[in-house]
Residue, then its C-alpha position, 0 to 999 in steps of 0.5 A: x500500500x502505498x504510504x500516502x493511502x497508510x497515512x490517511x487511514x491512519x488519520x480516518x481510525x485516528x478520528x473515529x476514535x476520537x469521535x467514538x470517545x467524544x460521543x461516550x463523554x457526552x453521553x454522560x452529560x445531562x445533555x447527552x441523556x436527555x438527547x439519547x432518550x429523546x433519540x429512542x423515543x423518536x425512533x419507537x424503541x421502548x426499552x425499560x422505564x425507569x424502575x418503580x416499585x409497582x407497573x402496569x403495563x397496558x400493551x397496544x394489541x388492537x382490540x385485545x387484552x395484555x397486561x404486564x404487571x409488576x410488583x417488587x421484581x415479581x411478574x404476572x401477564x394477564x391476557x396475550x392478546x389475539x395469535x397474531x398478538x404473539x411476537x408484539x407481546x414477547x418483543x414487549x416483555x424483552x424490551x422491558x426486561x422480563x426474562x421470566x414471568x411468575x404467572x401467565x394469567x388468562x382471563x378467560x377463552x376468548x380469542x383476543x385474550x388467550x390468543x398469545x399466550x401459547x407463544x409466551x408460555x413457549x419463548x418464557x419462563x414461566x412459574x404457572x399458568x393460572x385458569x378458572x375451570x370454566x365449562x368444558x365447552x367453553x375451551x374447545x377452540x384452537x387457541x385454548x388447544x395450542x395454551x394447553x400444548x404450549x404448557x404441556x410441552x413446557x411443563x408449566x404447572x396449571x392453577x385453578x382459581x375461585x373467588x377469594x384465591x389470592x395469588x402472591x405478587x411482589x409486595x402484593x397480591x392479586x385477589x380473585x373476585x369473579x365469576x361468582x357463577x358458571x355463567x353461560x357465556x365466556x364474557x362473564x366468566x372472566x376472571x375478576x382480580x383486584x390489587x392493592x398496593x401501599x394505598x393504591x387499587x387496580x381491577x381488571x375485569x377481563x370481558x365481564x358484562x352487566x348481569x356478571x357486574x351486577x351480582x359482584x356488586x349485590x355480593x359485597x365485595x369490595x370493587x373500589x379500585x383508583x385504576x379500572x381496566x375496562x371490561x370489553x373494550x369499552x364495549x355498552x354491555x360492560x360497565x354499567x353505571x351502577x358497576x362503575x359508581x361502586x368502583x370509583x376509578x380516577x382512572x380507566x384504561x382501555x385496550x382497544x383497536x379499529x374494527x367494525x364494532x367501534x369500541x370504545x362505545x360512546x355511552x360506556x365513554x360518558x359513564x365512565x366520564x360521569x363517575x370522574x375516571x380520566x381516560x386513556x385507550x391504547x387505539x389513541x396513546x398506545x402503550x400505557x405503563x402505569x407506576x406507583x411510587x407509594x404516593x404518586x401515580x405516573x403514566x408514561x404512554x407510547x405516543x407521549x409521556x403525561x404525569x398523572x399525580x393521583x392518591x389512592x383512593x383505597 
């Protein structure tokens, strides 16, 4: 090589260096972290947020249900969403560092619900996957068939659930409210589960519908909750008002997508709205991770970041 080419290649390395090093010092600068996070959020990546000691994570799945929730290092996902669903939910719990999940959780048979979930037990670690033992009918469709593979061949152990279970999760655990009877269609045979957590309480209500919402509320039991994931895709058969001015969410999220029943419905927006619940939906902000501090709710979302700052009410 001829020494003029040597010498500029020395000159090129030489400079990639000192650019690499001058990249690497300012990275360490406020300024250089405020940029690269911006950079990452520009650019769609969405890797760990910053560690609180309790998250609930709503994962856009279009008019599907998937719920990461964390509590104190221990995770449970509730829902997959749809078969389709299956590569966005794993990508989703890699991004944010889940490498293995306490409790895979179905809501109950429906397609969009359970759909994933075969693909998570699959590529995941998991402790157990926890099921209500809905009628035998209710599990003959392709999807439960290929969950129940999918756990056979990974040697997951399967747990039944009744009103009053409770299932550990961190600091906290999941209580199971619902179903209160063997209803005849799968909507009301969602499991219903509550959490508290240092003054704050979620529900998540899987597809319940109003004659499921109206014995839980005639039972007692105590459906107050300052985040209400809302059932059915803010379909008008769920959240009926009485249901809803017994839970008293300052918080409603919905898991929601474009299809041809245009949900969320605007009847079910407007009771949510006259109980006094902020709404946010995964068809509008996308992602949505919900972190409790201990005294502060914050909301970081897909398309934006909002802070909402929100006592428990529990």
């Amino acid at each position: 090589m001829a020494p003029g080419k040597k010498k500029a290649r020395a000159l090129i390395r030489r400079g990639a260096g000192i650019l690499l090093a001058a990249v690497l010092v300012f990275s360490l600068t406020p300024l250089g972290k405020a940029f690269w996070k911006e950079l990452s959020s520009l650019s769609g990546f969405r890797g760990p947020v910053e560690s609180s000691p309790l998250e609930l994570h709503m994962i856009d799945v279009g008019k599907a249900d998937a719920l990461l929730l964390r509590c104190e290092g221990e995770t449970a996902l509730l829902d997959g969403g749809t078969s389709a669903s299956g590569d966005r939910v794993v990508d989703y719990l890699c991004r944010m560092g889940v490498d293995r999940l306490d409790y895979v959780i179905a809501s109950h048979p429906d397609s969009d619900h359970i759909g994933g979930l075969s693909q998570v037990l699959e590529e995941l670690p998991v402790g157990q996957l926890v099921v209500y033992p809905w009628p035998e009918e209710m599990g003959q469709t392709l999807e439960y068939a290929a969950l129940e593979q999918a756990r056979e061949h990974r040697e997951v152990p399967v747990r039944q659930v009744q009103p009053g279970d409770q299932l550990p999760l961190g600091g906290t655990f999941l209580e199971v409210l619902g179903p209160l009877k063997d209803y005849e269609d799968s909507n009301n045979c969602s499991l219903v589960l509550r959490l508290e957590y240092q003054g704050f309480s979620a529900l998540f209500c899987g597809d319940m519908e109003a004659q499921a919402e109206l014995d839980l509320v005639k039972s007692g039991a105590n459906l107050t909750a300052d985040l209400l994931k809302v059932a059915h895709h803010g379909s008008a058969g769920s959240s009926s008002q009485r249901f809803l001015e017994a839970v008293s969410p300052s918080v409603a999220a919905i898991s929601v997508g474009p299809d041809n029943s245009n949900l969320p419905r605007e009847e079910t927006l407007r009771r949510l709205e006259s109980v006094g619940a902020a709404i946010y939906r995964t068809d509008t902000d996308g992602d949505l991770v919900f972190s409790w501090d201990g005294k502060h709710l914050s909301l970081r979302s897909e398309y934006q970041t909002t802070l909402e700052r929100t006592e428990g009410n529990s």
